[in-house]
C-alpha angles and dihedrals in degrees: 000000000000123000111264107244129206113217118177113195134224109217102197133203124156088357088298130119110247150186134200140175115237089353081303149088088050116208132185114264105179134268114317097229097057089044092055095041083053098046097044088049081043083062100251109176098206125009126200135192126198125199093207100187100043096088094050086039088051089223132129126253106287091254097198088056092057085040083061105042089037095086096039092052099088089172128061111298128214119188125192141180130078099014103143112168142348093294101048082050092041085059099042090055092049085046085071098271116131098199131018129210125214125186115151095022092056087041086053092043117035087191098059108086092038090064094043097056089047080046105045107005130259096274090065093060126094116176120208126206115172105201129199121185118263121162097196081070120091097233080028099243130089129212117247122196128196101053090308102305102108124057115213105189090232117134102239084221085061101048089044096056077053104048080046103058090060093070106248113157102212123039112191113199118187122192111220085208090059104038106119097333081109092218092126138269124314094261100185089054099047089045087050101050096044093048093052105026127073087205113096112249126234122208118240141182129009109038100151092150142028094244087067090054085049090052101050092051089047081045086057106267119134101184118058116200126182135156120179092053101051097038084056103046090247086129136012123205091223090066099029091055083053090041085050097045091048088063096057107271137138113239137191113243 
């Protein structure tokens, strides 16, 4: 069984740290660099940063935001937002990132990830799925692009088995319904995808307590990402590692 990670994100908007409640009602959230350097001290195990508006503004990463959060990123860092095609994440990983996550740009362009893990091998590669419910769907939940704005009526089981196939070690889903609201993690999902999927699953959207980070990784995550509750001091990593081994888990140290 793998070791449990922590992984606290970065949502990024006007080089500021943000978060928001359903990807909206945005709210500033502090400077990257110091959130990183704290997180990092805090004993995060991955960190990710998320430009949210580069894919709708069809724009690249800002480059000069992950050089400056690069140094200060001690742990293994995953950057995301539009990142497009090999070049845009060639130049996000030269930028200092160590992985890179893609979610609208690889549902456009089947060939994309594809091409990303033969470029830059399979550990470099994140992929994304935000997910919303809908029951008209066979696994019950449909796959959204573009930070969550545009439904694609496509089954997120589906599109996993085929992000999958292409070899990507870490698929990230993300529930609409859970990001920020703080009511716990989307459990089915979770359950779903690691059931059905090699890549290792990260949970995404809705940690408020402890006992939600506890159930995802029950639920087969084993890496446990969350943003609201550590910007805002709701939970520390130093006490939820300890929370987590004391229920039997194995944590990274």
């Amino acid at each position: 069984m793998s070791l449990i990670q922590i992984m606290p994100c970065l949502d990024m908007q006007n080089g500021r740290v943000v978060k928001g409640v359903h990807f909206v009602d945005i709210a500033d959230a502090g400077d990257p660099v110091m959130c990183a350097k704290a997180y990092c001290a805090a004993g995060a195990d991955q960190l990710a940063m998320l430009d949210i508006t580069a894919t709708v503004e069809k724009r690249g990463t800002l480059l000069e935001v992950v050089r400056s959060v690069a140094p200060a990123a001690t742990v293994p860092f995953t950057v995301g937002g539009g990142i497009s095609d090999v070049a845009s994440a060639a130049a996000v990983l030269e930028a200092g990132a160590n992985k890179v996550s893609i979610s609208s740009a690889a549902y456009r362009n089947r060939a994309l990830l594809p091409e990303l893990v033969k470029e830059f091998g399979a550990d470099r590669i994140t992929a994304a799925i935000d997910v919303d419910a809908n029951p008209a769907m066979p696994s019950g939940y449909e796959v959204y692009i573009d930070g969550g704005r545009t439904a694609t009526g496509t089954d997120a089981l589906e599109w996993a088995k085929f992000v999958d196939d292409t070899g990507v070690n870490v698929i990230l889903p993300t529930s609409k319904a859970g990001d920020g609201a703080k009511t716990g993690y989307e459990l089915p999902l979770i359950r779903l995808l690691a059931q059905n999927c090699r890549a290792a699953i990260v949970a995404s959207g809705g940690a408020g307590t402890m006992e939600h980070f506890l159930e995802a990784a029950q639920a087969g995550a084993t890496v446990l990402l969350a943003a609201s509750v550590f910007h805002f001091h709701i939970i520390d990593i130093p006490e939820l590692k300890s929370y987590l081994k004391a229920h039997g888990l194995e944590v990274k140290d």
